[in-house]
C-alpha positions as CSV (number, residue, x, y, z in Angstrom):
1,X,83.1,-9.1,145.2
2,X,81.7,-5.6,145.3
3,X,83.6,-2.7,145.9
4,X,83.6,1.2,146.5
5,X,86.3,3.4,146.6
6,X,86.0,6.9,148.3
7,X,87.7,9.1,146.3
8,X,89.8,12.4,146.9
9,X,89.2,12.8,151.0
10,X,91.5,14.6,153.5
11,X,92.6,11.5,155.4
12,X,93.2,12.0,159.1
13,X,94.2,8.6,161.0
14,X,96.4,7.7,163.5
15,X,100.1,9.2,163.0
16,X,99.0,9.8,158.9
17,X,97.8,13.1,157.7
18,X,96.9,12.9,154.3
19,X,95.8,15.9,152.2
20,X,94.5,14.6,149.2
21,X,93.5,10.3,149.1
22,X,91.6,7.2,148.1
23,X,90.7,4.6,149.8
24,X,89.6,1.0,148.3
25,X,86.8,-0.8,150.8
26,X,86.3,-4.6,150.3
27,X,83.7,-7.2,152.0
28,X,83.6,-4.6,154.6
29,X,87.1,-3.8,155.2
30,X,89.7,-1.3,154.2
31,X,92.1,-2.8,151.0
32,X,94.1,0.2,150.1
33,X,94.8,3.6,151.3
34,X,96.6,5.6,148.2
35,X,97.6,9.4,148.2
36,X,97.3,9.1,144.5
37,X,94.0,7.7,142.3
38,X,92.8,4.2,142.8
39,X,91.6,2.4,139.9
40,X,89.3,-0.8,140.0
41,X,87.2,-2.0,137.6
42,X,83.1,-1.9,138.5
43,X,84.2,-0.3,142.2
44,X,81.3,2.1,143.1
45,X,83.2,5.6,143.7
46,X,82.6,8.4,146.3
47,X,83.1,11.9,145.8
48,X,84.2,12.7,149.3
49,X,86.0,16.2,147.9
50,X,86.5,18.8,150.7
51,X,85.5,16.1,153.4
52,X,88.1,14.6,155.9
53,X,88.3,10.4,156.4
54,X,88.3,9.9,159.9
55,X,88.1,6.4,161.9
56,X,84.5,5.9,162.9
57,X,84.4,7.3,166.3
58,X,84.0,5.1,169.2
59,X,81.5,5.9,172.1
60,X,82.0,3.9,175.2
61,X,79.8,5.7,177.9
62,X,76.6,7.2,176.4
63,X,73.3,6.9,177.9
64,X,70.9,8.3,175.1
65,X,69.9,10.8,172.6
66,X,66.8,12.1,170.6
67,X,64.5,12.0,174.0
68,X,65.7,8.4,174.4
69,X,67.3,6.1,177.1
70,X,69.1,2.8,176.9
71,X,68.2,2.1,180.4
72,X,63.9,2.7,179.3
73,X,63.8,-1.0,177.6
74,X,63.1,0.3,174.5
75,X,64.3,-1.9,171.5
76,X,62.7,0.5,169.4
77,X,64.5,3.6,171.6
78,X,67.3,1.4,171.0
79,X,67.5,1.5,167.1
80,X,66.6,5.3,167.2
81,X,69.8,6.0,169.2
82,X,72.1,4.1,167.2
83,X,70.4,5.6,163.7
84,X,71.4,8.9,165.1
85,X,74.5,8.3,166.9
86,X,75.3,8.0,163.2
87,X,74.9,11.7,162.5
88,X,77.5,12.3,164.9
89,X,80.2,10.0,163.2
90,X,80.0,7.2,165.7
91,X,80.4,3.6,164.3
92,X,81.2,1.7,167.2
93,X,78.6,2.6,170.6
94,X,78.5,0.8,174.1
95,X,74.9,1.9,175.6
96,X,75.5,3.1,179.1
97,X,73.0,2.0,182.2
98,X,72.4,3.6,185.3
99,X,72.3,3.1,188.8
100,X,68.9,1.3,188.7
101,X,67.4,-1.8,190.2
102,X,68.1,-5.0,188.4
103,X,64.8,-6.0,186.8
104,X,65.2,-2.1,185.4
105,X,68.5,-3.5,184.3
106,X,67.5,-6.6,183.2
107,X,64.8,-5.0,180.5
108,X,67.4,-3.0,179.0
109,X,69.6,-5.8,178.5
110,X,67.0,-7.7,176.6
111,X,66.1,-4.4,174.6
112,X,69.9,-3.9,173.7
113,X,69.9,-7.5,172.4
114,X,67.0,-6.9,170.1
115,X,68.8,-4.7,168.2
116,X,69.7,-5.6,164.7
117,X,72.6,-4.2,164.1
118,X,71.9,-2.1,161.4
119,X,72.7,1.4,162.0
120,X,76.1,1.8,164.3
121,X,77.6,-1.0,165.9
122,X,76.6,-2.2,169.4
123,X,79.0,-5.1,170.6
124,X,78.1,-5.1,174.3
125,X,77.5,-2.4,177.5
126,X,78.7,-0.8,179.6
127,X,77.2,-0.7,183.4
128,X,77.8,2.3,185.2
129,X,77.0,1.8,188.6
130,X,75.2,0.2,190.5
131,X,78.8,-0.5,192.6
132,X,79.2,3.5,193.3
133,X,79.8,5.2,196.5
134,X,76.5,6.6,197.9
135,X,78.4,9.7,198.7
136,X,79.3,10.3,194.9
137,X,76.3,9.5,193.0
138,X,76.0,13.0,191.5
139,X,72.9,13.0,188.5
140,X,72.7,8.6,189.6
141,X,69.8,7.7,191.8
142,X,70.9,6.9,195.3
143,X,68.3,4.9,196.3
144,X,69.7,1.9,194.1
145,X,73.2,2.1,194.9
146,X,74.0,-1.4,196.0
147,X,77.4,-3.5,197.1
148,X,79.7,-4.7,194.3
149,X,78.1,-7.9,193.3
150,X,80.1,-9.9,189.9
151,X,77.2,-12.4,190.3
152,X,74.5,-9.7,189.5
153,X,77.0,-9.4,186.6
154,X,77.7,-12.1,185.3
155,X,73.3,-12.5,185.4
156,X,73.2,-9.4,183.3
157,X,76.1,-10.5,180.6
158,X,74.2,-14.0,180.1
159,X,71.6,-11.7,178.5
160,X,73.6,-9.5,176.6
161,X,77.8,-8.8,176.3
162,X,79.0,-6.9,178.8
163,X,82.3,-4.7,177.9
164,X,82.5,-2.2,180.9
165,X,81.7,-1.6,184.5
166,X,82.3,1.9,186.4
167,X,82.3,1.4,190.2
168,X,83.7,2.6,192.7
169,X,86.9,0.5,194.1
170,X,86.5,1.4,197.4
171,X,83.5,-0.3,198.2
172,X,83.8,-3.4,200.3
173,X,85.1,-6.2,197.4
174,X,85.8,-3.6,195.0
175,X,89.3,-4.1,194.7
176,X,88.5,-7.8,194.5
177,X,85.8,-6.9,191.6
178,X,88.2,-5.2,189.3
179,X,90.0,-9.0,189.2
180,X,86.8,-11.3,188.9
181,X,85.6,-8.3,185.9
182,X,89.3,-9.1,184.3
183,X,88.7,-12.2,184.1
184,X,85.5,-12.3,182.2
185,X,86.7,-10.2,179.5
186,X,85.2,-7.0,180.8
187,X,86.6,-3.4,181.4
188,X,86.7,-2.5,184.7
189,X,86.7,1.7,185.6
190,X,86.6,3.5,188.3
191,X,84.5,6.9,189.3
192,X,81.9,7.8,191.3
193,X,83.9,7.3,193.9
194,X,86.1,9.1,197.0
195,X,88.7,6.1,196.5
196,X,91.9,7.7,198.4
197,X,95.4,7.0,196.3
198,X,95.9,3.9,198.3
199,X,92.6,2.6,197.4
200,X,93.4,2.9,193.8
201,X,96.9,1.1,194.3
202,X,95.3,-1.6,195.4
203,X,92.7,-1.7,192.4
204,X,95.8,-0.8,190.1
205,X,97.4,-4.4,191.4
206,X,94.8,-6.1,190.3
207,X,94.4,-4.7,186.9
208,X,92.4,-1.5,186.6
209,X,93.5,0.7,184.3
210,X,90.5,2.6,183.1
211,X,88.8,5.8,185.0
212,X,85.2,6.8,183.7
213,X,84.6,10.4,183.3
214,X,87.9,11.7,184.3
215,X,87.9,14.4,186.8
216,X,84.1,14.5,187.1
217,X,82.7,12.3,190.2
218,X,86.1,10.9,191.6
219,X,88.8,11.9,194.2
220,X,90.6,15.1,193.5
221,X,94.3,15.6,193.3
222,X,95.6,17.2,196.6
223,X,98.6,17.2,198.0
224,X,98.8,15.3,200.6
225,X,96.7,12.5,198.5
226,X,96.7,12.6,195.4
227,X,93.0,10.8,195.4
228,X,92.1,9.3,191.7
229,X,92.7,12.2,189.6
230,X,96.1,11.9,190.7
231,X,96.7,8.6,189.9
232,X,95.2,8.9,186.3
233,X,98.0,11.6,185.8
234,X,100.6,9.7,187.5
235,X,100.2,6.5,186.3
236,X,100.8,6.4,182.3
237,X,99.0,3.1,181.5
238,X,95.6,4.7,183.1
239,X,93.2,5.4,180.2
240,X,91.5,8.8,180.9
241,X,88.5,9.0,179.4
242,X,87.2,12.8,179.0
243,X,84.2,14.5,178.3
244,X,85.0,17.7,176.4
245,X,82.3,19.7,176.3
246,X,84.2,22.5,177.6
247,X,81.6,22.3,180.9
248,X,82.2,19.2,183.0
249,X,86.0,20.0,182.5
250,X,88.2,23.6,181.6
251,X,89.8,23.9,178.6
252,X,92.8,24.3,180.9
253,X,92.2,20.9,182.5
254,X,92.0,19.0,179.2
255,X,95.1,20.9,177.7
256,X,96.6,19.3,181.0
257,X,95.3,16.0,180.9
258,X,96.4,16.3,177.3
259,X,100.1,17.1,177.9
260,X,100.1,15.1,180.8
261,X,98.7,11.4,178.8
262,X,99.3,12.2,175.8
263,X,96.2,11.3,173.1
264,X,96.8,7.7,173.3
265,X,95.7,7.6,176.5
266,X,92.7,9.8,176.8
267,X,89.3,8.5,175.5
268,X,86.6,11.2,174.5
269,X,83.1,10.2,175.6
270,X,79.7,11.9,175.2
271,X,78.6,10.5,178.8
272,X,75.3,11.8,176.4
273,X,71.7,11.7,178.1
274,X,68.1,11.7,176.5
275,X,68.3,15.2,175.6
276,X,71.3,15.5,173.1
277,X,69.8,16.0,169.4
278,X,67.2,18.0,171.4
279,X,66.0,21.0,172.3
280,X,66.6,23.1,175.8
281,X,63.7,21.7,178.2
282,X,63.2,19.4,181.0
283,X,64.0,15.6,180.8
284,X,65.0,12.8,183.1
285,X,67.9,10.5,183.6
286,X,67.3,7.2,186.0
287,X,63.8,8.9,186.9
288,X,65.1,11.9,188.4
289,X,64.3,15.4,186.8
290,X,66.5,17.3,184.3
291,X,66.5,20.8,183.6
292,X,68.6,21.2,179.5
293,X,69.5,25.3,179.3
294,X,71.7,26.1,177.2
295,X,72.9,22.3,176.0
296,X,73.6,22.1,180.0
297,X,72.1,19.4,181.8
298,X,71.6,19.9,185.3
299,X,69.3,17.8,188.2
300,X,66.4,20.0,188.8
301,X,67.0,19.4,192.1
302,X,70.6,20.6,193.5
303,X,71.6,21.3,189.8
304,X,74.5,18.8,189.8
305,X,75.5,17.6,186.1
306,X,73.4,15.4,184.9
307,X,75.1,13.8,182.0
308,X,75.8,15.9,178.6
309,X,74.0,16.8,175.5
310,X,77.4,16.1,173.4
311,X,78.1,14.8,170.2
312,X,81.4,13.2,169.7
313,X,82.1,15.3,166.2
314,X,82.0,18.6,168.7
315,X,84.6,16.8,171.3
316,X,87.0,16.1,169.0
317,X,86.4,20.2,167.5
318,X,86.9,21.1,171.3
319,X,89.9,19.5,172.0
320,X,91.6,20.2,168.2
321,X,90.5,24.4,169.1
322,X,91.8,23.3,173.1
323,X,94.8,21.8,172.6
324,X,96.4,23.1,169.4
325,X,97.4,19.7,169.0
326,X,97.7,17.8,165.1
327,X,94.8,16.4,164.5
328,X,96.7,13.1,163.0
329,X,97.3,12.7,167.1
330,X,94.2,13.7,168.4
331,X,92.4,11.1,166.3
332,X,93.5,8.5,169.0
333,X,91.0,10.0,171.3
334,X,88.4,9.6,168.9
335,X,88.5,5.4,167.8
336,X,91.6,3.9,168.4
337,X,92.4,4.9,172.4
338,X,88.7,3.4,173.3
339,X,89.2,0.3,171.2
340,X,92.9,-0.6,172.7
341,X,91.4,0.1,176.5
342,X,88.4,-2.4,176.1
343,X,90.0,-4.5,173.3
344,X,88.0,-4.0,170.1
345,X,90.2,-5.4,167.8
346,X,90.0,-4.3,163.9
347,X,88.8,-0.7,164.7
348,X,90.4,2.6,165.5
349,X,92.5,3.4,162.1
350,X,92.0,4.1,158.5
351,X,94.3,1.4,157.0
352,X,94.6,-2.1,155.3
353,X,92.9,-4.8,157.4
354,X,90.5,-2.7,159.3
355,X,86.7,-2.5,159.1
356,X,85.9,0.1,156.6
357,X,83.9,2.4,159.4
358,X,84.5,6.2,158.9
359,X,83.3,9.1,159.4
360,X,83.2,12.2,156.9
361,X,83.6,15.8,158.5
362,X,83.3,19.1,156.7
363,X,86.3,22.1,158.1
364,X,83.8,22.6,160.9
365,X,83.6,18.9,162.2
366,X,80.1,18.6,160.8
367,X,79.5,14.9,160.2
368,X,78.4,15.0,156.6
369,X,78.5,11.1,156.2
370,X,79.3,7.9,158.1
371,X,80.4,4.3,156.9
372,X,80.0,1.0,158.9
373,X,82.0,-2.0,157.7
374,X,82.3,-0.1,154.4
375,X,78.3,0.7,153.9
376,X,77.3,4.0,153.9
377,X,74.3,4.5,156.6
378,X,74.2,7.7,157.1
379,X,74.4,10.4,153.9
380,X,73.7,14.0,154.3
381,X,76.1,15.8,151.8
């Protein structure tokens, strides 16, 4: 059995700080973790000196990257994404759709499945829309919002996993949704959506526990109803998931959201779109126009947010300068707080057991180098 140990890395995990360590990788998976040196006979060794060992980061709501879209049908847009979502330090990516009509679906699905597996991982998807509120759509098309429909569903997982849907639970059979979504396996999540506090109560008894893009697109807190941001901050168990780009939320609203949850609770997503990895100019997303200044994406029409041009090495930079919190905390956001929420089991922590998939950041949080199931795919030290 072959095996590689990366040697003398700053190892940052869940609740473990580590200054100076080795780690032994197996078939794949993490053997040892050692703050002194690890010795095995024929093990391949990496210098990772001056790096930090994080867990691979997670992305569970990104739409595309490097002037690609998940939602185009492109198996070979597919395999470009996840090659660079590498460069970012992700390991583990569920491609995001769009409010879109279901043949448009349909051919992303089947694109998705042709993917070989062989840069980050791709497990399922994650749907977003086309259940939304027509008066929340912000950067979705509105002429494909459509009814909650778990058949339409179920049609679309038969081609390819589904993990996640975002809807809006206050569409007729929404609430009723969140239960049939439960028991398929998949992630229900709420936003894009005007769902008043008792709305959400009544998707809450049923099981939701996830809200998509915290704070952007959904109900605001107010005090005489709390509305959906509200009941993310109320309601402990709620998985916040955040995009910190320092523009679709303050740094005072994720220092909040922060103290409020607590890391464990709080997902970082890219909620990326076609023009991340690229230069200022104009794009689409779901075939409406994009104008990029600035790394802000913004309809050209009405300039509403239009997705990010994030890369999930910057959020967790922007939440560590935010928050002020340890970043032996903070590194829930990044893996293991995504993979508990839609139960992807094995990831999320830099220990015995788990798949060998980290990520290697310089003192900037510049992704120098990126491991999947212990191979290294992505080198640019």
């Amino acid at each position: 059995m072959s095996s590689t140990i990366l040697r003398n890395c700053r190892l940052v995990s869940p609740g473990i700080d580590l200054e100076r360590a080795d780690i032994l990788i197996e078939a794949g998976k993490i053997v040892q973790v050692s703050a002194g040196t690890i010795e095995k006979a024929g093990a391949a060794v990496i210098d990772a000196s001056g790096l930090m060992a994080m867990p691979g980061f997670v992305d569970v709501h990104c739409h595309g990257r490097n002037n690609c879209d998940f939602s185009d049908g492109s198996a070979e847009g597919v395999a470009t994404m996840a090659q660079h979502k590498l460069e970012e330090g992700v390991t583990t990516l569920l491609p995001t759709t769009l409010t879109l009509p279901e043949e448009t679906l349909e051919a992303a699905m089947r694109s998705i499945a042709a993917y070989k597996q062989n840069y980050c991982k791709i497990p399922a998807v994650h749907l977003e829309g086309p259940f939304i509120n027509p008066k929340c759509t912000g950067a979705q098309n509105p002429a494909y919002v459509r009814k909650p429909d778990i058949e339409e569903v179920k049609r679309l997982n038969a081609i390819f996993p589904v993990k996640k849907v975002t809807f809006a639970v206050e569409q007729e059979g929404g609430a009723k949704l969140v239960g049939d979504l439960l028991a398929m396996g998949i992630t229900p999540s709420c936003t894009h959506s005007a769902a008043k506090y008792t709305e959400f109560q009544a998707a809450y008894t049923n099981g939701l526990r996830n809200l998509s893009h915290f704070c952007n697109q959904m109900s605001p807190l107010h005090h005489r109803d709390i509305g959906l941001v509200g009941a993310g901050l109320l309601h402990n168990d709620v998985f916040a998931e955040l995009i910190c780009d320092k523009l679709h939320i303050s740094p005072a609203m994720i220092q909040l959201v922060f103290k409020v949850k607590g890391p464990d609770h709080v997902v970082l997503i890219t909620d990326a779109m076609r023009a991340a990895g690229m230069p200022d100019g104009e794009y689409t997303l779901g075939g409406l126009p994009v104008l990029v200044s600035g790394g802000a994406a913004r309809l050209k029409e009405g300039g509403a947010l239009a997705g990010s041009t994030l890369q999930l090495a910057t959020a967790i930079k922007n939440i560590y300068e935010v928050t002020g919190l340890p970043l032996k905390e903070l590194v829930r956001s990044s893996s293991l707080s995504a993979a508990t929420a839609l139960g992807l089991k094995g990831i999320g922590k830099i220990e015995a057991g788990y798949a060998a998939d980290i990520a290697l950041l310089d003192r900037d949080f510049v992704c120098k180098a990126t491991m999947v199931d212990g191979e290294l795919r992505y080198d640019a030290r």
